[in-house]
N, C-alpha and C positions, 0 to 999 in steps of 0.2 A: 674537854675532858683531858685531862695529865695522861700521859703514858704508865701503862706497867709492865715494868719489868721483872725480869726472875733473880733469883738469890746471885748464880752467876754474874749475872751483868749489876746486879746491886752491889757486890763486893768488891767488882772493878770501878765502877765510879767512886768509889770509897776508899779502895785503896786496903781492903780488908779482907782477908780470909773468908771466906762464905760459914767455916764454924764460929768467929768472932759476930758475922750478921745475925748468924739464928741462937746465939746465945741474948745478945742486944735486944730481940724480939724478944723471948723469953720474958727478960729483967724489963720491958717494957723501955727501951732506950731510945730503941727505933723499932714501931713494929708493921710488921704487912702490911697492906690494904687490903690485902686478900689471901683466899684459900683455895686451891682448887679442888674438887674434889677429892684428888688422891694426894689432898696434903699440901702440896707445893706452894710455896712462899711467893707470893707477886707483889712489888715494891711501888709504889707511885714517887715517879723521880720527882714531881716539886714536895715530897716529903725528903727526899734525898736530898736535895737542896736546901731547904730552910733548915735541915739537920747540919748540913756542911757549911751555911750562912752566906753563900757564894751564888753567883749565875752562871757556873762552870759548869755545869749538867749537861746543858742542852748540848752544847759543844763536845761535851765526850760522848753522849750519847751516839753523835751523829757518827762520830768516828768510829765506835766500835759497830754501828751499822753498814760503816762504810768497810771495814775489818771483818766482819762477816762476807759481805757481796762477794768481796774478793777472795776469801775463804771458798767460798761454795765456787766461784767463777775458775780458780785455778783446779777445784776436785774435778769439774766438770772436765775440763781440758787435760787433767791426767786421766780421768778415766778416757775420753775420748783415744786419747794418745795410746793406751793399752790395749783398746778395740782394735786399734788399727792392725796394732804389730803381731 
């Protein structure tokens, strides 16, 4: 099963405003795979992919996962760091 993602990380693989993605959905250009209950737009990256025509996904994908870790890994360490003091 393909990964999904949200409007966020759909617009960065894209390269696109997240208001240009949920207008495309709309006009039917590119549209979600999914809904969540309250709404929320979840993307399936090999539909991002054969939209983009490329095998470039997987690879950014990982990045901006790896762009999070390290996100959350430096919060962890500033808050640490403020505990201290």
């Amino acid at each position: 099963m393909s990964k999904l993602v949200d409007i966020k990380e759909a617009s960065d693989l894209l390269g696109v405003n997240t208001k240009t993605l949920r207008r495309w959905d709309n006009e039917g250009k590119l549209k979600a795979k999914y809904r969540t209950a309250g709404g929320h737009r979840r993307y399936n990256v090999d539909d991002i992919d054969e939209y983009l025509g490329n095998n470039q996904i997987q690879k950014q994908t990982n990045q901006l996962e790896r762009d999070k870790d390290s996100e959350n890994n430096n919060t962890s360490n500033t808050d640490q760091h403020i505990r201290r003091a």
